[in-house]
C-alpha positions as CSV (number, residue, x, y, z in Angstrom):
1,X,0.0,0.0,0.0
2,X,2.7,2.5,1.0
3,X,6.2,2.5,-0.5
4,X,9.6,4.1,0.2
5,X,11.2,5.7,-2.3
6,X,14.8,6.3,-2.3
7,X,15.3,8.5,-4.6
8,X,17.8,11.7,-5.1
9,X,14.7,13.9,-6.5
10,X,14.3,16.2,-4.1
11,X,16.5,18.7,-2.9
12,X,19.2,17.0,-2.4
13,X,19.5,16.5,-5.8
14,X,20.1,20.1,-6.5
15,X,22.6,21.1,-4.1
16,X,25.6,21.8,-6.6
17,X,23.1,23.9,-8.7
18,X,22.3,26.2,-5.4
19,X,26.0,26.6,-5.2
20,X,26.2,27.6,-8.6
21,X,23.4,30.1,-8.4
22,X,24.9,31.5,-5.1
23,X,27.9,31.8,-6.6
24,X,27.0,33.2,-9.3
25,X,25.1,35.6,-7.2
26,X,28.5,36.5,-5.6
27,X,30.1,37.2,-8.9
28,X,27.8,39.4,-10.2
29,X,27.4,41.6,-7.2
30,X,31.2,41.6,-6.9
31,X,31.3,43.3,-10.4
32,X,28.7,45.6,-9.5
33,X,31.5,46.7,-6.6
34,X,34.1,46.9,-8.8
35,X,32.0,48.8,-11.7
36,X,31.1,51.3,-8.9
37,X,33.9,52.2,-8.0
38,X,35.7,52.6,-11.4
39,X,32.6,54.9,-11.8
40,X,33.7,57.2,-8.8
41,X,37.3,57.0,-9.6
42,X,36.7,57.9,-13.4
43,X,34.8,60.9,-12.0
44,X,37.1,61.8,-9.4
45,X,39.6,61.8,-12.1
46,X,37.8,64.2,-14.2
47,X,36.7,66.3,-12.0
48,X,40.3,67.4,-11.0
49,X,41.3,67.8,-14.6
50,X,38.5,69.7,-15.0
51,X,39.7,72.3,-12.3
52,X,43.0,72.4,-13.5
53,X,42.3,73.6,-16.2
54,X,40.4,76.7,-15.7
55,X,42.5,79.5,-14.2
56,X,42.0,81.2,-10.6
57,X,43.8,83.5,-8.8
58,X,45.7,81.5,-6.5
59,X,46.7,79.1,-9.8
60,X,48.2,82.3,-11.3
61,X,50.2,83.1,-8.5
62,X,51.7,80.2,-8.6
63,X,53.4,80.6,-11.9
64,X,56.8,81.3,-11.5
65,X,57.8,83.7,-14.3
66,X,56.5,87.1,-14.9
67,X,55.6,87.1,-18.0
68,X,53.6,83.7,-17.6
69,X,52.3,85.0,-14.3
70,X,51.0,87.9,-15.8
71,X,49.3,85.8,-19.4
72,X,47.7,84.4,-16.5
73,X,46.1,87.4,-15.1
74,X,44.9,88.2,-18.2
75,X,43.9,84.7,-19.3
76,X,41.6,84.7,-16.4
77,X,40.4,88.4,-16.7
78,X,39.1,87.7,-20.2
79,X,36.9,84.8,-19.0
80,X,33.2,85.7,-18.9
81,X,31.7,86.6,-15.8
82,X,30.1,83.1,-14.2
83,X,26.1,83.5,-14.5
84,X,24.9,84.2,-11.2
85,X,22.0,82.6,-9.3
86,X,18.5,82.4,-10.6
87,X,17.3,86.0,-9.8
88,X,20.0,87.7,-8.4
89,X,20.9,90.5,-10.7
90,X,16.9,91.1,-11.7
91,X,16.3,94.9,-12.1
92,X,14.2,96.8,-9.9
93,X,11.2,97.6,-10.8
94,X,9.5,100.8,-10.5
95,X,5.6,100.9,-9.9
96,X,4.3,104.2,-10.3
């Protein structure tokens, strides 16, 4: 009437694909580690060269020779003003 199987269908039978799948688990959120932070380091990276390469005040002082020194100055007095903050050079207006 009742029988006893002995069989390897259940889930023991599966045991070396749950390691797979954990390890593939592993894998794939160890390159999302590594992809995140060669994001960050990229823009790290080009954040600084970004800075570098406009010219401030203290950069020019910096410059040893005069005449560099000074193509400085007026490297960085010839750059357009930086646009200011939503609204703050609005005109006044007059309400008669």
């Amino acid at each position: 009437m009742f029988t006893i199987q002995h069989s390897l269908s259940g889930h023991a039978a599966h045991g070396e694909w749950q390691h797979t799948k954990a390890m593939q688990l592993a894998a794939l959120l160890g390159t999302l580690v590594v992809v995140g932070v060669i994001v960050n380091a990229v823009t790290i990276f080009a954040d600084g060269h970004l800075r570098l390469g406009t010219s401030t005040a203290p950069t020019c002082s910096a410059v040893g020779e005069e005449v560099d020194r000074l193509a400085c100055y007026d490297k960085l007095a010839r750059q357009p003003v930086p646009h200011p903050a939503k609204g703050a050079n609005a005109p006044a207006l007059f309400h008669f």
